[in-house]
N, C-alpha and C positions, 0 to 999 in steps of 0.2 A: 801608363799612369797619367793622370790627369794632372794641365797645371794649374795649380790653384792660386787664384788671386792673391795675390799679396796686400797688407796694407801697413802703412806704417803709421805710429802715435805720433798725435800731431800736439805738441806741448808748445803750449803757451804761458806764461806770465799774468795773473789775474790784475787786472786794474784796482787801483787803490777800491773802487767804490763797492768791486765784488768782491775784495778781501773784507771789507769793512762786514757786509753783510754772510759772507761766512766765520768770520768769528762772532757774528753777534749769533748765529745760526747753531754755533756749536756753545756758546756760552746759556742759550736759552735750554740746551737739551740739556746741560751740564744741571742746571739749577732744578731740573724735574725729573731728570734721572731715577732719585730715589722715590718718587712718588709714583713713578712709571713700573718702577721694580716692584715695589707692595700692590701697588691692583694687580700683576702681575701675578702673582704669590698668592693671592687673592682668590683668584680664578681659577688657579692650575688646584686650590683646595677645593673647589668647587668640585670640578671636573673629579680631580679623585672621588671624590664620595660619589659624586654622581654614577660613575662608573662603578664602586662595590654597590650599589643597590640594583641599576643591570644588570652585575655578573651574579645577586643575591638571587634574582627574579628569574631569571634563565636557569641555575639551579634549585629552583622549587618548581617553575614549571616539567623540569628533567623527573625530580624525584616523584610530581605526581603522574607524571606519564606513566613510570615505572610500575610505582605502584596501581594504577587503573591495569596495566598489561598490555596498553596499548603500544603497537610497531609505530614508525615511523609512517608507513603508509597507510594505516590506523587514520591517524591526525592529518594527512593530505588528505583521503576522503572526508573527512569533517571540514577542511578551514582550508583545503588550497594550497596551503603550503607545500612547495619539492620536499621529498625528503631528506637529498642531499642539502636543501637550506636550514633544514631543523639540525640536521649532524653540524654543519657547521656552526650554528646558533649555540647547540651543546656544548661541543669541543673544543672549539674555535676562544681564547683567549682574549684575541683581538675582535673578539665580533662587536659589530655596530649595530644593533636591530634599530628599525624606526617603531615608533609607541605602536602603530600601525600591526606590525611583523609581531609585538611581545600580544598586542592583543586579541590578534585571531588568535596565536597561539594557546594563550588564556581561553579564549572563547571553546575554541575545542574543547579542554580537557572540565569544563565548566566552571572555569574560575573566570572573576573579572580584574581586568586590573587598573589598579588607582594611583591617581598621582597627586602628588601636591607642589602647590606652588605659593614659598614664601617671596615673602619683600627683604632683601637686601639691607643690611644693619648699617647704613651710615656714618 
């Protein structure tokens, strides 16, 4: 067995002028806290919705796969795609496609697909 370095914490006493500046450090986060929390809140409802229009968009390109009768390897001779990345894309809960990945996808089955992009309500 190997020996492993040791080290020991090395504690010191903050001087009056770096107490000063951590509590003014901790009194500034204290005061934007809440305003930190709401963009915060903000964003993470962003991201939800964003995400049920992905996961909307990967099943409607699934259902018209289906229905066209095209395989998996179907749509990789079309657009490239593995077909183990289109099963993960399907199934896969957690998938992340980039616009890139949903759009050959699209492009295969002859669908295009469209985004939009709003301005932020201030």
């Amino acid at each position: 067995m190997k020996n492993r370095p040791t080290s020991q914490r090395v504690h010191r006493d903050l001087t009056p002028q770096e107490q000063q500046r951590l509590e003014a450090a901790r009194a500034e986060t204290e005061a934007t806290k809440q305003d930190i929390l709401a963009a915060g809140r903000v964003r993470k409802q962003a991201w939800v919705a964003m995400r049920r229009e992905v996961t909307r968009s990967i099943e409607t390109l699934k259902a018209e796969r289906e229905k066209l009768g095209l395989s998996l390897a179907d749509v990789e001779a079309r657009c490239g795609l593995k077909p183990s990345a289109i099963s993960r894309l399907e199934n896969d809960a957690d998938a992340n496609p980039t616009l890139l990945t949903l759009q050959r996808y699209a492009a295969a089955l002859g669908m295009t697909l469209n985004t939009t992009l709003i301005a932020d309500q201030a």
